[in-house]
C-alpha positions, 0 to 999 in steps of 0.5 A: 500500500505504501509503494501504491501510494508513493506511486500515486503521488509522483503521478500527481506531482508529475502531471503538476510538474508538466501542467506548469513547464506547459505554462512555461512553455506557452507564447503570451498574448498580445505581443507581435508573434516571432516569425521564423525565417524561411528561404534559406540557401547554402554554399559549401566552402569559403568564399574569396575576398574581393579588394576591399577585403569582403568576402566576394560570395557577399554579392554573387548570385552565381549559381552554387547557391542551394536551396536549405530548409533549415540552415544547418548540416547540408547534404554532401558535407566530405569532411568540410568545416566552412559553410555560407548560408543565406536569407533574404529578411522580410518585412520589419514588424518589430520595434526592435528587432534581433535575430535570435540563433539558440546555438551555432556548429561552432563559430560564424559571422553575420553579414547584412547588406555586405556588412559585417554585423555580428561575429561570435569565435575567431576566424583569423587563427586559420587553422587553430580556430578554437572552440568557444562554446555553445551560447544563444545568440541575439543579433541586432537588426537595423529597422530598414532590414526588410528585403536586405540579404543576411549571410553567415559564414559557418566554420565546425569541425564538429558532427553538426555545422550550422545553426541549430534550434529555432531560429527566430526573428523576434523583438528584443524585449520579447526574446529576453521575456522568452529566455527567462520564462523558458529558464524558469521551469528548469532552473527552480528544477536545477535548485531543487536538485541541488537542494537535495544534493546538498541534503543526501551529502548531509546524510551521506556524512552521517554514516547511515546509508552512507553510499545510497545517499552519496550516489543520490548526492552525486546524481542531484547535483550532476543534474541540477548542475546541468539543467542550470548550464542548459538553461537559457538564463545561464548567460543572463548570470554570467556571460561565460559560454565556454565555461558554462558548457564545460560545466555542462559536459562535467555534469552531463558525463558525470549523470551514468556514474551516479544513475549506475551507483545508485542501481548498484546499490539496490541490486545484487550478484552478476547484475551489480558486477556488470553494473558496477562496470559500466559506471566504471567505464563512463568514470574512467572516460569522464578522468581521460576528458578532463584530462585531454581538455586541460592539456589542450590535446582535443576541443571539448566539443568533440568528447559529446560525441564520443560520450553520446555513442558510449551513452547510447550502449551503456543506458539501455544496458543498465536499465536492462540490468534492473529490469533483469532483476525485478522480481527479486527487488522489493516495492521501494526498489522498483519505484527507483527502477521505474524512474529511471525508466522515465528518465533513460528515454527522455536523456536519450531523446534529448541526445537524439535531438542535439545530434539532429536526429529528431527534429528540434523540440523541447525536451523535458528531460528535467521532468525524468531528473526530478522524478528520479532523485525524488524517489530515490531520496524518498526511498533512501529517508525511508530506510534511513527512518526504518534504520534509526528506528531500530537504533532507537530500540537499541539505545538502552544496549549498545552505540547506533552503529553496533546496533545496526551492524551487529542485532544479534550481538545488541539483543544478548547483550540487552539479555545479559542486562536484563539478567542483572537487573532483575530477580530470576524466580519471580521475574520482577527487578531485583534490589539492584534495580530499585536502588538505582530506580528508587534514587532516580525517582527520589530526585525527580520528586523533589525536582518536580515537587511529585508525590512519591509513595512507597509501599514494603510487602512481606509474606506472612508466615512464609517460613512455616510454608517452607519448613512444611511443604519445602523451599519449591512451594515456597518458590511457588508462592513467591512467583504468584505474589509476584504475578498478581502484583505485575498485573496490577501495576500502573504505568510509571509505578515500579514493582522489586523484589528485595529479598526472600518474601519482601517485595517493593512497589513506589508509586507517584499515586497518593498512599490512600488510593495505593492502600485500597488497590493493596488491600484489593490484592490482598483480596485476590491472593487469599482467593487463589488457591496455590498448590505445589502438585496436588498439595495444597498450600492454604490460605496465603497472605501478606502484610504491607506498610506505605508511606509517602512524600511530603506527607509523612516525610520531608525528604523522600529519602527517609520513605524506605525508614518509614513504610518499614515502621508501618509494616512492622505495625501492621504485622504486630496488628495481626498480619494480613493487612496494609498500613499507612504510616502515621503518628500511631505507629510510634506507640505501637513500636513503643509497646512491642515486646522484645524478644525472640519472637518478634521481628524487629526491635521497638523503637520510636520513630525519631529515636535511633534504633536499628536502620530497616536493613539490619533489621532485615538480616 
């Protein structure tokens, strides 16, 4: 039920994610709509310079113009790395008008009416022309550009030459409106996977799941890095190109080897071995990058390439590798597994679409980023909750960390405590525990100005049980005593047994209201019948004395002194009964006879007589 839930709401927030980037995406009402340009022509080569230096093919209408589509990759390319494109401009219909490019293959200039308008990269270092990146391109046009001819003039060594992307004549103000309306779905999507970056890196430092969240750490900021350097505001925040899509191939080679750690993670056998491998290889080609790059050995524009070959191999096999496995993967795992089923395709259509494999459109592959490290963070905290959960119950015992990897150890050592704690007949705590419990409640009763009651049992008669049925009856009415006083024990009040018959009960409850539940006990204990076989025992009983704070004593440490004197009335009385300390019992200790028979000496309840403990040996 809960996979079913978790389900239903990625569904949700996946409709809701693609309501809003289809708002994003809309063109506003009442602007003058951008007109894509249409009658483009093409030239392979590079023209010659006429004597003034201009390119010549700036006024030829010769005959080695051919009609294009779309200005980018013409047929019969060979090899070559220069290209001239042209276009007759139409009507102006714009106050101030640009010629907006999303990106060139890989440098050009721009002439209208044989002049030089725009130029991005440098032409003149002949054979060294150098790759400066991918940015989007905003050309101005003067306003009598209407029926002038515009040519660029194209230099790539890359797969793709030309433009790329929808190419659009456009008013300013509205290509800037477009850029940051387009950028704003990706960019809060890129800050939101930082974000969780940032938080699985916090949890991944904790030690807990310490790989699952740091391959989800790895693969939210790879992404959110790359949504940020694809987006069209990248040069509204600093106008870098080239390091903006060195940032990108960074985060875009980086996205395998965090998408192969975390299936790693959650497979098993063959599987994890081959998958491990694949993350290995796209590492290793990400440190051979990095390193050509640097050395300027290789431009950076011709590792996408390579990487997207490799891509197109190692995804779907990875994605293969999980399925492979679905049967043997628990609900949450494969919530993971169909994530990333969502995401593999649209990294891939994306790829399909840059390389002009599919036609130009926008691909929201930030939708598949986002649902990925949503789930994967989502499962992730959810082990990390059940794991502290288990801590929690092992606190007591051992350390958070030997507690997790070692529950059989944390149990026998819980077992072992236990053992010391309490008595092994009846089952209660023993003398041990009370001491240390009764302590504890003695401060906490000053501190918080409680009521502490405290309550001393002894059976009646219990050696005559003894001498005459032996010690095993004996055992037998100690463990029912010690039933019956279990099952009437209230939350927070703590039941001992502090040697032979005597037990011990304190309670935060008022002496009045744990006397009458006493007596009821008593009640109960002179109607169960004990038997030791098929001997009767007879009647058994006991006698309790009760004493509390403030009420009978200024410091709680003097209650044990007191409900000892009250029991020892209440067995001078008769036996059977329970009594509550009061300025009675100094005369009923005053009148008891010394002598063998009785069980302590008499004294006065302020005098000095002998402590309770050494009237107990």
């Amino acid at each position: 039920m809960r996979v079913i839930g978790a389900l239903t709401g990625l569904c949700v927030l996946l409709i809701g994610m693609f309501v809003a980037w289809n708002w994003t995406m809309r063109e506003p009402e009442g602007e003058v709509p951008s007109v894509e340009p249409r009658g483009w022509e093409y030239r392979w080569g590079d023209s010659p310079l006429d004597s003034d230096g201009l390119p010549v093919w700036l006024h030829a209408a010769g005959s080695g113009w051919q009609p294009i589509a779309f200005p980018a990759n013409p047929p019969d390319r060979d090899g070559r790395d220069k290209v001239w494109f042209r276009l007759r401009l139409p009507d102006n219909q714009w106050h101030d008008p640009v010629l907006f490019i999303p990106s060139i293959d890989l440098i050009a200039q721009v002439y209208l009416g044989g002049r030089l308008i725009y130029q991005y990269g440098d032409f003149d270092a002949g054979d060294r022309i150098a790759f400066a990146g991918w940015p989007w391109h905003m050309i101005a046009l003067p306003r009598d550009f209407a029926g002038k001819t515009l040519c660029l003039r194209v230099f790539s060594d890359y797969t793709s030459i030309g433009l790329w992307g929808q190419v659009r004549l456009i008013d300013r103000g509205e290509a800037y409106s477009q850029i940051i309306r387009r950028s704003a779905w990706d960019v809060a999507v890129s800050a939101l996977a930082l974000a969780l970056a940032v938080f699985a890196a916090i949890f991944a430092v904790s030690g807990v799941e310490r790989r699952s969240f740091g391959a989800i750490a790895l693969f939210g900021g790879a992404s959110g890095l790359m949504l940020l350097a694809e987006a069209p505001a990248r040069q509204l925040i600093a106008d870098n190109p080239l390091g903006w899509d060195l940032l990108r191939a960074f985060s875009y080679y980086m996205l395998p080897v965090a998408t192969g750690l975390i299936l790693a993670h959650w497979l098993k056998g063959s599987a994890r071995r081959w998958m491990r491998r694949l993350w290995a290889l796209h590492l290793g080609y990400v440190v051979l990058v990095v390193g050509l790059v640097q050395g300027g050995v290789i431009n950076l524009s011709l590792t996408f390439p390579i990487f997207d070959g490799l891509l197109v191999a190692t995804l779907p096999a990875m994605l293969a590798l999980a399925l492979w496995q679905w049967r043997a993967l628990d609900g949450s795992q494969r919530t993971v597994v169909l994530c990333f089923a969502v995401f593999a395709p649209l990294l891939l259509a994306d790829m399909l679409v840059a390389h002009g494999f599919l036609p130009w459109q926008p691909i929201p592959l930030s939708f598949g980023s986002l649902a990925f490290s949503l789930s994967c963070v989502a499962i992730s905290l959810h082990r990390y909750h059940r794991v502290h959960r288990e801590l929690a119950r092992s606190h007591d015992t051992l350390e958070h960390q030997v507690a997790l990897r070692t529950a059989e150890l944390a149990q026998l050592v819980e077992e072992l405590e236990g053992l010391s704690y309490r008595d092994a007949l009846t089952g209660l705590y023993n003398r041990r525990h009370f001491d240390a419990a009764y302590a504890q409640a003695c401060r906490r009763a000053v501190s918080r100005g409680e009521c502490l009651t405290l309550a001393i049992l002894d059976l009646d008669h219990f050696k005559r049980i003894n001498d005459r049925f032996g010690h095993d009856a004996g055992d037998s009415v100690l463990v029912t005593l010690a039933g019956l006083l279990k099952a009437h024990q209230n939350t927070g009040e703590s039941v001992c047994r502090l040697g032979g018959e005597e037990f011990a009960l304190f309670s935060h409850t008022s002496p009045a209201a744990l006397a009458a539940r006493l007596e009821r006990l008593l009640g109960r204990l002179c109607a169960t019948p004990i038997t030791r076989g098929e001997v009767c025992l007879g009647r058994v009983t006991f006698s309790a004395g009760i004493a509390s704070y403030p009420m009978h004593s200024a410091s709680p440490d003097g209650l044990l002194r007191l409900a000892d004197e009250a029991l020892y009335c209440a067995k001078r009385g008769g036996r059977s009964t329970v009594a509550i300390y009061s300025a009675s019992v100094e005369p009923c200790l005053q009148q008891a006879p010394a002598g063998p028979g009785t069980r302590h000496a008499p004294r006065s309840v302020g005098g000095d007589a002998a402590t309770p403990d050494e009237r107990r040996q």
